[in-house]
C-alpha positions in Angstrom: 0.0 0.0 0.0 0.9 3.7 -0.5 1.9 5.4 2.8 2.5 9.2 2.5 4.4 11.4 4.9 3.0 15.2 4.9 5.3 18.2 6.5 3.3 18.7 9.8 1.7 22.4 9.9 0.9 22.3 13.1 2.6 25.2 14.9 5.8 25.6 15.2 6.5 21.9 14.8 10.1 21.3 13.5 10.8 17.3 14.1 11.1 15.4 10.9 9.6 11.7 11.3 11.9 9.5 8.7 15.1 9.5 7.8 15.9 8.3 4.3 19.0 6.0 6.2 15.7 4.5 7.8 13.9 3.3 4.8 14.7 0.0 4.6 12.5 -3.4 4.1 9.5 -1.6 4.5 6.5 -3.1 2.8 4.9 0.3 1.7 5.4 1.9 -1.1 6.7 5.5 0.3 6.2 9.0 -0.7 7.1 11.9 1.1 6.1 15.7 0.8 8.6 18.2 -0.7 10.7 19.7 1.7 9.8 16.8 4.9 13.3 17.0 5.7 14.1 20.9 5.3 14.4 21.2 8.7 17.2 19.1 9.2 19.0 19.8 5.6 18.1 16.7 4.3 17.6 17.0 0.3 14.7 15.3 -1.3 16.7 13.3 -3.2 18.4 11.4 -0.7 14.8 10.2 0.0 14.5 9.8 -4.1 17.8 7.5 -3.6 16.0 5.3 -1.1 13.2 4.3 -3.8 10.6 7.5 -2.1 8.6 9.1 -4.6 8.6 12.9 -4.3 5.2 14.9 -4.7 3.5 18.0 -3.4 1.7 18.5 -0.6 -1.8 18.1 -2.1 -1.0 14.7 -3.5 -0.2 12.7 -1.0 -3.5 12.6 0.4 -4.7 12.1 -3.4 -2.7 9.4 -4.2 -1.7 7.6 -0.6 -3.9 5.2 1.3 -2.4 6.0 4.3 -1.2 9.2 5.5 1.3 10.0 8.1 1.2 13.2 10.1 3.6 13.6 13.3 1.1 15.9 15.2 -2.6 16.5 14.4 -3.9 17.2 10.9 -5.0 20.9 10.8 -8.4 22.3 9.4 -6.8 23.6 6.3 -6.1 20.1 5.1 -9.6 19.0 6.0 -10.7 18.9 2.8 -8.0 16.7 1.2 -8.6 13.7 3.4 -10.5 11.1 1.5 -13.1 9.0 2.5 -11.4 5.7 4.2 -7.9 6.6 4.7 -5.9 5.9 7.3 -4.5 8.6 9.4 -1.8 7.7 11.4 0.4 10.4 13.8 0.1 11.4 17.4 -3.6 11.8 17.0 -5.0 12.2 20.3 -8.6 11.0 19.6 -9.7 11.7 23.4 -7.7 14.7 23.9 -6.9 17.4 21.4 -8.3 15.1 18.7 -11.9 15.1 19.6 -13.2 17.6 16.8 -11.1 15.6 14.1 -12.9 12.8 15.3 -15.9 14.1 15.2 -15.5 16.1 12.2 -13.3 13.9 10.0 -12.7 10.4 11.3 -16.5 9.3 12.1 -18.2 10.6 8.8 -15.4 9.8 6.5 -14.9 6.3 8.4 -11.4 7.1 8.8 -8.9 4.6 10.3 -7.1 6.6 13.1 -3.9 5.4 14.3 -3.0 6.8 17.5 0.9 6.3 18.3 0.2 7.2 22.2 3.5 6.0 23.9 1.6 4.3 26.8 -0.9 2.6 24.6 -1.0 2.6 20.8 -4.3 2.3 19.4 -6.2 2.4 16.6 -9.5 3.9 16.6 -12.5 3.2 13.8 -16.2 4.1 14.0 -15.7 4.6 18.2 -14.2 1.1 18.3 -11.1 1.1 19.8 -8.1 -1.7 18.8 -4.6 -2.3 20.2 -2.3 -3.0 17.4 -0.1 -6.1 18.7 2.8 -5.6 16.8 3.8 -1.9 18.5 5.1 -2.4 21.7 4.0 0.0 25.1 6.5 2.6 25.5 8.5 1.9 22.8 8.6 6.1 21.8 9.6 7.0 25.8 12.4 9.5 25.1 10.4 11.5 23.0 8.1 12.0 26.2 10.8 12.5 28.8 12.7 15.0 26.0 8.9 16.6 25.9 9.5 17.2 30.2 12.6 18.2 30.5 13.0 20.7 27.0 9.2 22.0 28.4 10.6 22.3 31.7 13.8 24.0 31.1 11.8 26.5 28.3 9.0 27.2 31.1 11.5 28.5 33.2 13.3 30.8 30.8 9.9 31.7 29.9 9.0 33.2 32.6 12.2 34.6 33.8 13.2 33.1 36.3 15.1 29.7 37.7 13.9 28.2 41.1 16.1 28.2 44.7 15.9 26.4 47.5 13.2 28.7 49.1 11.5 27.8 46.0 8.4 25.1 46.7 7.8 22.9 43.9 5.3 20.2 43.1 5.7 17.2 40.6 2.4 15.8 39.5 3.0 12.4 37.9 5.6 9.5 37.6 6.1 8.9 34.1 8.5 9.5 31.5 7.2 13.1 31.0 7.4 13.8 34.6 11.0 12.2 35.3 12.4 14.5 32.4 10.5 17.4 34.8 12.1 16.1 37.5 15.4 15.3 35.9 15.4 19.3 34.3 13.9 21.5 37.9 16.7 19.2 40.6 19.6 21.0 38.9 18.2 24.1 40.5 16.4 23.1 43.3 16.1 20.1 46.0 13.3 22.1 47.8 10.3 19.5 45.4 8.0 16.7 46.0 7.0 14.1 43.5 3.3 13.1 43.7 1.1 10.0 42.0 -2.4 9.5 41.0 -2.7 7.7 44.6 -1.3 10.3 46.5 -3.1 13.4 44.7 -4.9 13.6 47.9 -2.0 14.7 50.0 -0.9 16.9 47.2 -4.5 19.1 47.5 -3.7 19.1 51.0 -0.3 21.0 50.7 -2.1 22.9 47.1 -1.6 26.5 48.3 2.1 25.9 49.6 3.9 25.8 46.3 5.4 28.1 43.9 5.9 25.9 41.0 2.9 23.2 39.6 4.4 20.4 36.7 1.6 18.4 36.0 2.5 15.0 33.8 -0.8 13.5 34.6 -2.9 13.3 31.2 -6.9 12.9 32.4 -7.8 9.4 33.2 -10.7 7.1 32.2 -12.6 9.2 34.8 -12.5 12.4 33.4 -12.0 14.2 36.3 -9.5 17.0 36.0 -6.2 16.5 37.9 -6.6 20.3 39.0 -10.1 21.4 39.3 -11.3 25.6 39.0 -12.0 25.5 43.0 -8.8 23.7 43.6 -7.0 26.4 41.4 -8.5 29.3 43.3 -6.5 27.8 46.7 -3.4 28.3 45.3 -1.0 30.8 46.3 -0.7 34.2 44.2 1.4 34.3 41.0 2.1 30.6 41.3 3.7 29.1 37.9 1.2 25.9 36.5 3.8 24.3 34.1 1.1 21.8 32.7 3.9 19.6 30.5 0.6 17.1 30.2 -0.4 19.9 27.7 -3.9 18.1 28.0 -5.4 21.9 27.8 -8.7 22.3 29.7 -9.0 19.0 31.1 -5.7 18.1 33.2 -6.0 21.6 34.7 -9.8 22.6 34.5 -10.7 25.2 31.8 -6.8 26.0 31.0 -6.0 26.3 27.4 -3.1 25.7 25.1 -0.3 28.0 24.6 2.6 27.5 21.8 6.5 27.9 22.0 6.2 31.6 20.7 3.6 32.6 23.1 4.0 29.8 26.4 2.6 31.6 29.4 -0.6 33.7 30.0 -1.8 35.0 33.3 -5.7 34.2 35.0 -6.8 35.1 38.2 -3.4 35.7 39.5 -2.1 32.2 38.6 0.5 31.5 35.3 -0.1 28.9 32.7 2.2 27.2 30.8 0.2 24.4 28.0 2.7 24.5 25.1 1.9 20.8 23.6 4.9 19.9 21.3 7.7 20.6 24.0 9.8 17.7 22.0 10.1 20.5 18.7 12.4 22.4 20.9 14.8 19.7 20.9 13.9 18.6 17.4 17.6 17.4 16.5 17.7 15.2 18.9 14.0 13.7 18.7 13.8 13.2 15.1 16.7 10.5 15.1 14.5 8.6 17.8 11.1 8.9 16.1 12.9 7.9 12.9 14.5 5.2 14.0 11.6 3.6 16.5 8.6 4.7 14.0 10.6 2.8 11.0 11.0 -0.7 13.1 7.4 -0.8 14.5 5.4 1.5 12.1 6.5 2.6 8.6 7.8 -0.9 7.9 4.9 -3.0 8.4 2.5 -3.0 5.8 -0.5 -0.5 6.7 -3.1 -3.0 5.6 -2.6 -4.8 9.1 -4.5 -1.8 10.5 -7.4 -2.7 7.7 -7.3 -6.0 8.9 -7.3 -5.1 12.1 -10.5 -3.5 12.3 -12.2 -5.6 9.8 -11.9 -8.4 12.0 -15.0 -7.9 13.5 
């Protein structure tokens, strides 16, 4: 089958997902947008070299069953998606992906292919599958990079790097919150790490701290991890560094912010929700996704995700 890769315009996005050095036994035939590798100088025609077929942006959702898209498909392209396809990216179909699914995916019965770290799935007319043949947490640096680059570019953001008289709270055990971790404790011993099971004792102590990382995405419950009358106790001017970036539903009614513009101000309380933290870091994260996307992914033919929702 034809898998196409399409030059993410999502903002400020910068990581390139394949390498042409990566294109190897894969059992798709490949074509990639003009310029994918700009970013990076890699030419087109090192991807020509590797048997890739060039084309313009427009065309690969013409001519390509599948279509690969690192972060979500914006409204622009909308129209270019064909009935059927498969769409396959960091799609967050319960997150930041719910009006493409309910706009796209469910009338034009689009395959969806999720590439969640923690659980890969595959979504299809609100049926939900777990490809077998892509590992859990097989994409984990790219979510501790997304901690520690977001982390590190909060700070600077705001102006400031914490002390010891600076409180801090960790939200989260995860790979996302161990970069957090990994990035604040060069500054600052003066933090506490708390889980889901201890989020209790965390509200307890909410109005002590100067600095909030959430890395707890929402959970099957759908209750936020922050609620509005939780966020009123906090103390004044205190920094929410929501790495999560699950905008409004981690931290009730927040929403997203982007690497150019990373912090607004409400009710005396700073936001940070920038969601592609990895992009800052984008040399370093496009030779992982590369690399891990091409052995689990791009290699296998896409029909396996047909099959896999035809089963039924």
């Amino acid at each position: 089958m034809k898998l196409g890769f399409i030059k993410s315009n999502f903002p400020n996005e910068q990581r390139v997902p394949l390498f042409p050095k990566d294109i190897k036994n894969f059992n798709n035939e490949i074509y990639i947008e003009q310029g994918l590798g700009d970013y990076l100088d890699i030419p087109d025609q090192e991807y020509r070299d590797k048997g890739a077929v060039i084309v313009e942006h427009n065309e690969i959702f013409a001519l390509c069953d599948g279509v690969f898209s690192l972060k979500l498909i914006q409204p622009i392209d909308y129209e270019l998606i064909r009935k059927g396809q498969i769409i396959i990216g960091w799609t967050h179909p319960k997150g930041s992906g719910k009006s493409f699914m309910e706009k796209q995916a469910l009338p034009k019965e689009l395959i969806v292919v999720d590439l969640d770290n923690r659980s890969p799935t595959v979504f299809y007319q609100n049926n939900e599958y777990r490809p077998s043949w892509i590992p859990e947490n097989f994409i984990y640096q790219n979510s501790f990079y997304a901690g520690y680059a977001g982390t590190i570019h909060a700070l600077l953001s705001h102006g400031m790097f914490p002390n010891e008289s600076t409180k801090i709270a960790i939200l989260g055990s995860g790979n996302v919150a161990q970069g957090s971790f990994h990035a604040i404790s060069k500054f600052s011993s003066n933090l506490k790490m708390f889980y889901r099971r201890t989020l209790p004792q965390f509200k307890e102590q909410i109005d002590q701290f100067d600095i909030i990382i959430n890395g707890i995405e929402v959970g099957d419950d759908g209750n936020p991890i922050i609620s509005l009358s939780e966020q009123k106790k906090l103390k004044a001017n205190c920094f929410v560094i929501d790495i999560a970036a699950d905008a409004g539903n981690a931290i009730e009614n927040t929403h997203g912010t982007n690497i150019d513009e990373p912090i607004y101000k409400k009710d005396g309380i700073y936001y940070y929700v920038v969601p592609n933290t990895p992009s800052l870091v984008y040399r370093n994260i496009s030779k992982i996704i590369s690399e891990q996307f091409s052995k689990y992914v791009y290699s296998k033919d896409i029909d396996s995700f047909i099959r896999l929702v035809s089963k039924d």
